[in-house]
N, C-alpha and C positions, 0 to 999 in steps of 0.2 A: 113366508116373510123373508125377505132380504138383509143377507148381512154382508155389512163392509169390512176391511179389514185397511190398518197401515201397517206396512212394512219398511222395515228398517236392514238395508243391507249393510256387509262390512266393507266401506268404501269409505274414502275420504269426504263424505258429506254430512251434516246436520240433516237433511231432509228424510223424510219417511214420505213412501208411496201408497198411495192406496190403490186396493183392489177389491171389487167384488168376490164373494164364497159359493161356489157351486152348490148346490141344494143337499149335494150329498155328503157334504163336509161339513156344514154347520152345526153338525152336533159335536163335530170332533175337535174343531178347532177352538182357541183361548190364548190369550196371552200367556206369552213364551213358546210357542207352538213355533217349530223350523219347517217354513214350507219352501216350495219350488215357485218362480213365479215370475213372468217376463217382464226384464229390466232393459229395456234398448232396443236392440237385435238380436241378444242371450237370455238365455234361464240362467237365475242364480237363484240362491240358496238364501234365502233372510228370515229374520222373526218378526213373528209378531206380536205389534206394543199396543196394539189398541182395537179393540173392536166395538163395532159401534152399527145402528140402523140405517141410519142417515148421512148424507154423505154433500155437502152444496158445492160440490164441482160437478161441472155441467158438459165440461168433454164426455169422452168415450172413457168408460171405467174397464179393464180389460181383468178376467178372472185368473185368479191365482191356480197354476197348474195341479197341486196337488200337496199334501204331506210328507215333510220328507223322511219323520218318526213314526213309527206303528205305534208305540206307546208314550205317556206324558214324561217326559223328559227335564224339565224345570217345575220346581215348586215355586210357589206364593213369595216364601221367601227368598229366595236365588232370585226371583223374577225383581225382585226389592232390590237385593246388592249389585245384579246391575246396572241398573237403575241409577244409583248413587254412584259406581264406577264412571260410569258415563257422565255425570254433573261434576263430579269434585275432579276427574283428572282431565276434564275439558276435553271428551273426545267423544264420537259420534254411538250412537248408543249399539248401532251394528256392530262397529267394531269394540266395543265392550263386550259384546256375546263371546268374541272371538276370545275371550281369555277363557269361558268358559266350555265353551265350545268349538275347537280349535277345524278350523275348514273343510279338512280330510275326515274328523272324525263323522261316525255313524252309528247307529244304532240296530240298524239292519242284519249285523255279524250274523251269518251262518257258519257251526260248527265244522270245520275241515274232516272229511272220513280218510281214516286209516284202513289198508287191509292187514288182516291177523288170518295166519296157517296155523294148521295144526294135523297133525296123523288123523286118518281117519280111523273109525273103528274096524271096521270091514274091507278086505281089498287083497284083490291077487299082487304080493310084489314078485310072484316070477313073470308081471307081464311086464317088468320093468327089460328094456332092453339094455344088456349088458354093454353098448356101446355108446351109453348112456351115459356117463360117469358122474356128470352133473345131478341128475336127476337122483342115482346112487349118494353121492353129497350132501344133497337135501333130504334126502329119507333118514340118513343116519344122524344127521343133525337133531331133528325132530326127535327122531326117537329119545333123544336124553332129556326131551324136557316132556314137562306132566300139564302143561297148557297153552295158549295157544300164542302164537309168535308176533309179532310187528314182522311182516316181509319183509321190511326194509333190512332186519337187522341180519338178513341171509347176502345182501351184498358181498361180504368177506368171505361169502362163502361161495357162490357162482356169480359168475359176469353177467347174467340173468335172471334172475329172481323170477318176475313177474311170468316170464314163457315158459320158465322152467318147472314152475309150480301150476302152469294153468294146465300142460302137459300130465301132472301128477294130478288134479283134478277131476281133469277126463277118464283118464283113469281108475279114479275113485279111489288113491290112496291116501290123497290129505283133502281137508276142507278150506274153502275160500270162504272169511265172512269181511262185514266192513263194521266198523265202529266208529263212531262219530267221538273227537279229540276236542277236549277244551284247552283252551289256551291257558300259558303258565299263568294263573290270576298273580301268582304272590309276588314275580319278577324275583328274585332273588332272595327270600321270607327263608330261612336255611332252619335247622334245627334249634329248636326251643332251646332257650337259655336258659337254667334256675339255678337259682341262686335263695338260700334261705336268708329272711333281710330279719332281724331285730331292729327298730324302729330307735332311735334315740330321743333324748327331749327336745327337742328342738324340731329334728323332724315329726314328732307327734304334735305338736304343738303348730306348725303349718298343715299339718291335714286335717286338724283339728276346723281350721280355720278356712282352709279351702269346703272343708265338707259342708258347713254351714253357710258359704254361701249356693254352695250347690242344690243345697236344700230347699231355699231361699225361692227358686227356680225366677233372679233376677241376673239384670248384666252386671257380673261380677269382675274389673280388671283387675290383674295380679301382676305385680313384677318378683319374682323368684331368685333374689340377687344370693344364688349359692357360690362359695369356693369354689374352685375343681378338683372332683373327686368325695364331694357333698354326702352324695347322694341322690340325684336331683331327679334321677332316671324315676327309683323308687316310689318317689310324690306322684308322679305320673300314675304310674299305675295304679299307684291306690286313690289316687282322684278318677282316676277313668273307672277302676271295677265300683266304686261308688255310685256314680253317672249311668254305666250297665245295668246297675239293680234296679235303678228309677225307669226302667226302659227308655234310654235315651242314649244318644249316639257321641263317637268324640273324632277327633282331628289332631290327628298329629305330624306339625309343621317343623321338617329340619334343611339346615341349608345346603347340607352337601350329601349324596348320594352314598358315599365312603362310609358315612356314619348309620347306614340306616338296618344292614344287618345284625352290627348288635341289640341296638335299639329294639329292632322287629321281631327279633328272637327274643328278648324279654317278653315283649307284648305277646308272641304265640303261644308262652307258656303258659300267660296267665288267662288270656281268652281264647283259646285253640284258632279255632277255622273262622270266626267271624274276623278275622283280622285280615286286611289286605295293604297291596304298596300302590303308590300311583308315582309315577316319574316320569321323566323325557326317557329313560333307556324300554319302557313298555311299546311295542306293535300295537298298530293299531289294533289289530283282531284281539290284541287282550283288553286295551283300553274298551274299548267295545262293549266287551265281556262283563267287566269290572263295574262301569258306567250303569251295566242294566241291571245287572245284580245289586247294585246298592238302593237302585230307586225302589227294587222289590223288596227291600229291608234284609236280603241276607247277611250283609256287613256292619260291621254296629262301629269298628274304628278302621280309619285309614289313616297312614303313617305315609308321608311322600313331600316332594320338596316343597314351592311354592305354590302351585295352579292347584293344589291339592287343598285350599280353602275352599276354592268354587266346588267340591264335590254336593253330589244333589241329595244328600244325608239329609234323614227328617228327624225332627226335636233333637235340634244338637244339645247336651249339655256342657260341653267342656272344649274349648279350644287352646290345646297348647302350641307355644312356640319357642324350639328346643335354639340356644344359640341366636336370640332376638337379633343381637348386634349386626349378625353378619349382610354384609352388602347385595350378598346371590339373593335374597327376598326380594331383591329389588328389580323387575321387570324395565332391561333398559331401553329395548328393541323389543317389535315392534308396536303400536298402540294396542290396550292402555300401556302406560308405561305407571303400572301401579307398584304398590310398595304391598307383602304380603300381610305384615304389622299392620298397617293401616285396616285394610280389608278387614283382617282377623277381627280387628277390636270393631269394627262396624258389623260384622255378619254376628258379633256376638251381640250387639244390641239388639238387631232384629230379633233374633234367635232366643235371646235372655237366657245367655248361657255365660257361664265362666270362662275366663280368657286368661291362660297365664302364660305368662311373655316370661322367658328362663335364659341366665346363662350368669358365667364368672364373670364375664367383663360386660355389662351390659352397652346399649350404645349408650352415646349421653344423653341422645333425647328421652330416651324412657329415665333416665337416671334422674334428670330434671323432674319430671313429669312425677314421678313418685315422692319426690324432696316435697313437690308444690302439691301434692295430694291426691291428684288428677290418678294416680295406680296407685291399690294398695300396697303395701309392702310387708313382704315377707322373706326373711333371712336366715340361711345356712352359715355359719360361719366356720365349723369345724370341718374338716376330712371325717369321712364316715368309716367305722369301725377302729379308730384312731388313731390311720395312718398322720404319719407326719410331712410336715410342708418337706417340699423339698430344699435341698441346700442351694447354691446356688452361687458360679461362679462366673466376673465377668472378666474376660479378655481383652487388653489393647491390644491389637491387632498391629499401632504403628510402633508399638514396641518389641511385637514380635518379629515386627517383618525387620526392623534394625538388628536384632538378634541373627536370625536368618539370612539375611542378605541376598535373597528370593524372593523379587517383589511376585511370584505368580503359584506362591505356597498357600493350601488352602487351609491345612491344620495345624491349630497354634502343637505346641508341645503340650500341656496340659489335656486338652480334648483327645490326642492319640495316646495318652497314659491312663487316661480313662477309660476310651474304650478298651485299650488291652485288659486293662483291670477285670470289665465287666465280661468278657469273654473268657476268662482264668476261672472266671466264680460261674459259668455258664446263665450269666444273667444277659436279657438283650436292651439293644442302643434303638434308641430311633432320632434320626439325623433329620433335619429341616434344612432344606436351601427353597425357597420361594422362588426360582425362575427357573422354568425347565429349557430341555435342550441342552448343549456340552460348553458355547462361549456363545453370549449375547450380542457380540462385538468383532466384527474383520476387521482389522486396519492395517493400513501400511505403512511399515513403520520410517521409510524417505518421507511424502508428501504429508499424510496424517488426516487422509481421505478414509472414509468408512464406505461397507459396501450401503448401501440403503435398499429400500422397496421400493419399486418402479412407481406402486400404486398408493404406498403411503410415506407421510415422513417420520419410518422410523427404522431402524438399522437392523437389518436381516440378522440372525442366531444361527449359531451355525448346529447344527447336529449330526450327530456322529452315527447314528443309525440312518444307512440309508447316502450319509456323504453328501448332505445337502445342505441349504441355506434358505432359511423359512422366513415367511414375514408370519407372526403371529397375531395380527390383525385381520387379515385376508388371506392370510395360507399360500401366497406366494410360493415358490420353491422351485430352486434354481439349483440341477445337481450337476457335476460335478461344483464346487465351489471356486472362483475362477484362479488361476494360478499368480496371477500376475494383478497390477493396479491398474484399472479405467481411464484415471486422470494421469498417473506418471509413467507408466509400464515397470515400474518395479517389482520384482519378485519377492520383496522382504514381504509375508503377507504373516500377520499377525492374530490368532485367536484368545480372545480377552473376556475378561469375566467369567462369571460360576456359573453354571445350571448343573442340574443335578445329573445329566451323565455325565458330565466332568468328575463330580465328585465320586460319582458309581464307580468312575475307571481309579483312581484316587485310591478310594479306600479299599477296592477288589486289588489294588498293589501292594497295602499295607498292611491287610488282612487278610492273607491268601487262606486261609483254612476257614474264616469267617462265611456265612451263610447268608448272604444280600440279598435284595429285593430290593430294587425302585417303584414307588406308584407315586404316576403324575397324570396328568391328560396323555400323556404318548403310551406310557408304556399298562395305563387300567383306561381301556376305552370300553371296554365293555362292563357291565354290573357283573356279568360270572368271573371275571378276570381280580374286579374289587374283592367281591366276595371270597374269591380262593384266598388272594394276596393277604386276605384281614384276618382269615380260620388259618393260615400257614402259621403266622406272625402269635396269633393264640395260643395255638400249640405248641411253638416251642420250636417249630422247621426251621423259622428265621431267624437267626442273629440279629442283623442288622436292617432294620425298616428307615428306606431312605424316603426320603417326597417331598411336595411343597406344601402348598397349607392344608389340604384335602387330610392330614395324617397329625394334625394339630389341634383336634376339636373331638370333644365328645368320646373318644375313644377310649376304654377301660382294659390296660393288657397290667396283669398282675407281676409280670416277671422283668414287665420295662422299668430301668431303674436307671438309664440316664438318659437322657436330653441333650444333644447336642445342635445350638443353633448355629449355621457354618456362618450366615453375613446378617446380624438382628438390624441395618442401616438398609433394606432393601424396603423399596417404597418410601425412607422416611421422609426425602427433602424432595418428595415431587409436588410440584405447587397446588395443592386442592387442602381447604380449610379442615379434611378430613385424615390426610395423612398420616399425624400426629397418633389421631384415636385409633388408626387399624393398625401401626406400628404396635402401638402399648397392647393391644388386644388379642393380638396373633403372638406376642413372645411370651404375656401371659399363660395363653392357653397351650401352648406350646411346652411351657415352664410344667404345667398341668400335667401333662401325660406320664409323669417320673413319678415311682415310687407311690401307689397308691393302694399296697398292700403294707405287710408287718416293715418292709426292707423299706429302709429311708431313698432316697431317690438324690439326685444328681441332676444339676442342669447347667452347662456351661455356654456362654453368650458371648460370642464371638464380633467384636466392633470395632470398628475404625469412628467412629462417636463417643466415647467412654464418658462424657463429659454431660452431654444430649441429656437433659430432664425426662425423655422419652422412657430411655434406654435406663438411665436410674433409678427411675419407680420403678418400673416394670421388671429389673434386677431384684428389686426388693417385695416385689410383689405389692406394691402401697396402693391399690387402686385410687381409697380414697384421697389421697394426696394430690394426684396426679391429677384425675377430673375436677380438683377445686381448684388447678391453675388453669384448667382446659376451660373452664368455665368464667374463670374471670380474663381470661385472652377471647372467648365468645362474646362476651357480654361485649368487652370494648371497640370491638368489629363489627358488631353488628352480624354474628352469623346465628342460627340454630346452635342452641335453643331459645334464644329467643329474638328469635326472626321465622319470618317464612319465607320460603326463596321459592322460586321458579325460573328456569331456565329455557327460553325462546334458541333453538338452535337453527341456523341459517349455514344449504351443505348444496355444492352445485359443481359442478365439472370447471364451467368459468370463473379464475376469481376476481375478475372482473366484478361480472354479477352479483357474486355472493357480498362483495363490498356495496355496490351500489344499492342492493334490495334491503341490507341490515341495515342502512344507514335509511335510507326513504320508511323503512319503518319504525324506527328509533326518532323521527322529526315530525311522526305524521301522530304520535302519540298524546295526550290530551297532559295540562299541566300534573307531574305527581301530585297526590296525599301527602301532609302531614305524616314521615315516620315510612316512606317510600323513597328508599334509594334503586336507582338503575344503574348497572356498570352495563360500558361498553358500548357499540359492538367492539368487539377484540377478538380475535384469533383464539382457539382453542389451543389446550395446550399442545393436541396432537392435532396441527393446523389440515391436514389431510389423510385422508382416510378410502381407499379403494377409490382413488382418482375424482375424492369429492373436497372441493378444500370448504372449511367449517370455522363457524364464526359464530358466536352466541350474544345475548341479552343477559345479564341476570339481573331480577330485581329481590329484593330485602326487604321484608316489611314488618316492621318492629311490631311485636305479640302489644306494648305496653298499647299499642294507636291500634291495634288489629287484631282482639283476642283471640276472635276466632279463626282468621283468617277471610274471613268474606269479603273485606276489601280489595285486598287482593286477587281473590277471584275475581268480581265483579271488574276489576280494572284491567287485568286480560279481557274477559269476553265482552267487556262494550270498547277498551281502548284499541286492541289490538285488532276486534272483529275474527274473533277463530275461522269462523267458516269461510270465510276470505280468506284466511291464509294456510289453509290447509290445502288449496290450489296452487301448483307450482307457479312460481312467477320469473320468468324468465329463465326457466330451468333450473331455479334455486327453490329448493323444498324445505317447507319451514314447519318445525314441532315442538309443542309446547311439552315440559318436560316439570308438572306440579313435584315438590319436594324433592330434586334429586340427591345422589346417594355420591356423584363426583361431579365438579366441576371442570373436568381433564378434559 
């Protein structure tokens, strides 16, 4: 019998190809099956979404080359949520795979062999010759150990290893064997964390409530709106070993990398080896690894950032999402451009598993969504073991700097009396500044010219490492930094604004016996480098833990007992409806990290806003205050939550083009809906971007005229024609962008 198959590559098209199934494959093939199969003039790589016997195209059907997975790789259900990926964020269902299945990856990993020496038991060593000395080197090395070596780790020991020992083989005085190396699965999974927890009423009282629905084995959503310093970790895991005993599997979703060996060290203590990490810092050969291990059911949870939804876990019960709020869940580049929330709570309806969405500051859409009923709610309100809130102090900045008479000071006098304080009593600081690099700003101070990025419009940072000048969009770098002004030739050149090696240099002057550490993207680029930086700071090696937001969330160090925010006005006043919310959320959880043992904690907040309703709740810690003016300044705008927005982006080298193509499709659109407003086109806020200038659409569609949203879908893909314009047009590329997370 003949079978056909469509395939779906990751290209910018709607369309699926069909092919005929060689005779020898059709038992192996099924949807979601990655095969090989001629697209043009190339083999590419795509899935397949359909198979079927019949086929009423009457060309040449040409056979698909071959399988590109030995074993089934996608389940039933995975095969379902991208399925839905593909519909709800308007993108072609190939490249929907691609979240799940990202281009390079494979399945195929063969285990890398290592050689191991080791003394033989038998063997003349007077046949070693004495003008050998090398050879002598390695005998005697060997001999003090009692099994058998990694070769490699003989390097420090001869400039030859491998000749040197193959020389001692022939010999018959050591053994050559090979051993096949698994790759590191756990990525940076460090030693077990335990911690003896006594349960309070409160938190008995949500597990109580989570366990029952877990019982339930229905889609349970949770919003977990805990304090910081709750407890929140806790629920976790005893929701997960609950889930474990049902033989069923969990997911755990955090937003930043930084947080996840504490995190993972809880989890190994409580489920040893079935625990694994998935993140962008994993090789592919581990990814690999991990991938096939889980579909074999060795792994019952994974813990890893966002793409770590799509893992191919079977009968999931429990997906948790640690930190809902944060914006990195949001996939911005390249398609899908999905939301990890989103997914979460849809792979749990498939799945009919429990979904709890966790953090101090939730976003406001879940915070809505729980008021209106749509999540159930569930509330921590206390510090767990009875730590207290912390104190909390705020600074004018314009009145310090009148006191001072230094406009380019970055520590009020209170924040440097603290930290000496906390250094006296060997208690440690951890400092927040949100912009890395030493001064975000060149200028000169004749003309009043900035240096810019060649390839975007935004103003080169200067860093001090290295004596360069970055664009932090496209990684530009320009070193030496130029001595003199472009536009006037004057020498007065100026470095402005904070980043954190500014302040590194700062406080390594005013604290010279103090124990520092920065982690930001420059200086923790790798996961071993996080993981050292975050077990130093544990222990008690560091003093003072400087960073940006990466050191502001989720993090539980018993000995930190102040807080210092150096600028809490960064990001407030950039124009995106969202500003406001990641301001209050970030000084929050920032606020969080102090004192969340017996010793009360300290947080002082450093502003040139003092006034800012932002900057006031979030002083005072009021959440709910604050989101019930966020929420009636939404409501009268018309933003989320209650609207749905999507964002039509138009980016092209000419901005000629990119004006004429945003506008021809903003005219060629059908009259709006009732409860359908469009802004624009208008310039982005960052109007260029790697030499692409960008220009957007956004439309608004009021939840009361759109409950669900489906008008709005359907008014993109019949008004705008997706698949038309997913083809460059005139060199301007245009991407539809469901629910984004910035309008910038």
């Amino acid at each position: 019998m003949i079978m056909f198959v469509d395939v779906a590559f990751p290209i910018s098209s709607f369309k699926v190809f069909s092919y005929s199934v060689p005779p020898a494959l059709t038992k192996s093939i099924a949807i979601g099956s990655r095969v090989n199969a001629p697209l043009g003039k190339r083999s590419a790589k795509g899935i397949v979404v359909r198979v079927r016997r019949r086929i009423n195209f009457k060309g040449q059907i040409k056979d698909i080359s071959g399988l590109v997975d030995d074993t089934p790789i996608l389940n039933e259900a995975l095969w379902e949520l991208i399925s839905w990926v593909s519909d709800y964020y308007l993108v072609p269902i190939g490249k929907a795979a691609t979240a799940v299945l990202p281009s390079r990856f494979s399945t195929g990993y063969s285990p890398r062999k290592v050689k191991l020496v080791s003394l033989s038991d038998s063997g003349d060593m007077s046949a070693v010759d004495k003008r050998a000395p090398a050879q002598l080197k390695v005998l005697e090395f060997l001999s003090e150990r009692n099994s058998p070596i990694l070769l490699s780790r003989l390097n420090g020991i001869v400039s030859n290893p491998h000749q040197v020992c193959q020389k001692l083989s022939d010999l018959g005085l050591v053994h050559i064997s090979k051993m096949k190396t698994l790759p590191v699965a756990t990525g940076f999974l460090d030693e077990p964390i335990h911690k003896e927890i006594s349960f309070n009423k409160e938190q008995s009282k949500v597990i109580t409530e989570i366990s029952s629905s877990i019982d339930s084995n229905k889609f349970s959503p949770f919003l977990l709106h805990g304090v910081t310093g709750s407890g929140k970790t806790e629920i976790y895991i005893e929701a997960a070993r609950r889930v474990i005993a049902k033989g069923k599997s969990v997911i755990i979703l955090l937003p930043e990398i930084a947080l996840t060996p504490q995190i993972a060290g809880r989890f190994k203590s409580a489920f040893g080896s079935s625990v694994t990490l998935w993140h962008s810092k994993l090789g592919i050969s581990e990814r690999a690894w991990i991938w096939k291990k889980i579909c074999g059911g060795r792994f019952k949870v994974v813990i890893g950032a966002r793409s770590a939804v799509f893992m191919p876990l079977k009968n999931i019960g429990l997906i948790v999402m640690d930190e809902e709020q944060e914006s990195s869940f949001k996939q911005e580049s390249p398609d899908p451009r999905y939301h990890a929330r989103e997914v979460a709570l849809m792979r749990g309806k498939i799945d009919k598993s429990v979904v709890l969405l966790s953090s101090a500051t939730p976003s406001i859409d879940s915070y809505f969504n729980q008021v209106k009923g749509k999540l159930n709610k569930l509330q921590l309100s206390k510090r767990f073991g009875g730590a207290k809130y912390p104190l909390v102090h705020v600074v004018d900045m314009n009145e310090e700097l009148e006191e001072a008479g230094n406009p380019r000071f970055i520590f009020s006098s209170l924040l440097q009396e603290k930290i000496q304080d906390r250094l006296q009593k060997n208690e440690q600081v951890i400092l927040l500044q949100n912009r890395r690099g030493h001064s975000p700003v060149v200028r000169c101070l004749d003309c009043g010219s900035m240096e810019m990025c060649p390839h975007c419009e935004v103003t080169l940072t200067y860093h001090k490492k290295g004596n360069s000048i970055q664009c932090h969009l496209c990684g530009f770098c320009k070193s030496p930094p130029p001595s003199q002004c472009k536009n006037c030739a004057s020498d007065l050149m100026q470095l402005s604004g904070i980043g954190t090696q500014r302040v590194e240099d700062l406080v390594k002057h005013t604290f010279p016996d103090a124990l520092i550490q920065r982690m930001d993207i420059d200086s923790a680029k790798s996961a071993k480098t996080i993981s050292s930086t975050l077990a130093k700071f544990g222990n008690g090696e560091i003093d003072i833990l400087l960073g940006t937001q990466m050191i502001a969330k989720g993090l539980d160090f018993e000995n930190a007992t102040l807080v210092g925010i150096i600028n809490a006005d960064t990001g407030l006043y950039l124009p995106d409806f969202r500003a406001g919310e990641r301001v209050f959320q970030l000084i929050y959880q920032a606020s969080g990290r102090a004192g969340r043992r017996e010793k009360q904690g300290e947080v002082v907040i450093q502003t040139y806003s003092k006034d800012n309703p932002v900057i006031q709740s979030a002083s005072k810690l009021d959440l709910k205050k604050y989101y019930n003016v966020l929420l009636n300044e939404r409501k009268s705008l018309n933003y989320p939550p209650f609207s749905w927005i999507a964002k039509v982006e138009f980016s092209g080298k000419q901005k000629q083009n990119v004006e004429s193509v945003s506008l021809a499709v903003l005219t060629s659109l059908p009259k709006p809906y009732s409860g359908l407003d469009i802004l624009g086109p208008a310039y982005c806020y960052r109007e260029r971007i790697r030499d692409n200038w960008r220009m957007q659409l956004v439309f608004k569609s009021n939840k009361e005229k759109d409950l669900s949203g489906e008008k709005l879908h359907a008014f993109i893909k019949n008004g705008l024609k997706t698949d038309k314009l997913r083809k460059t047009q005139k060199g301007v590329r245009i991407t539809v962008d469901i629910n984004p997370v910035s309008l910038l």
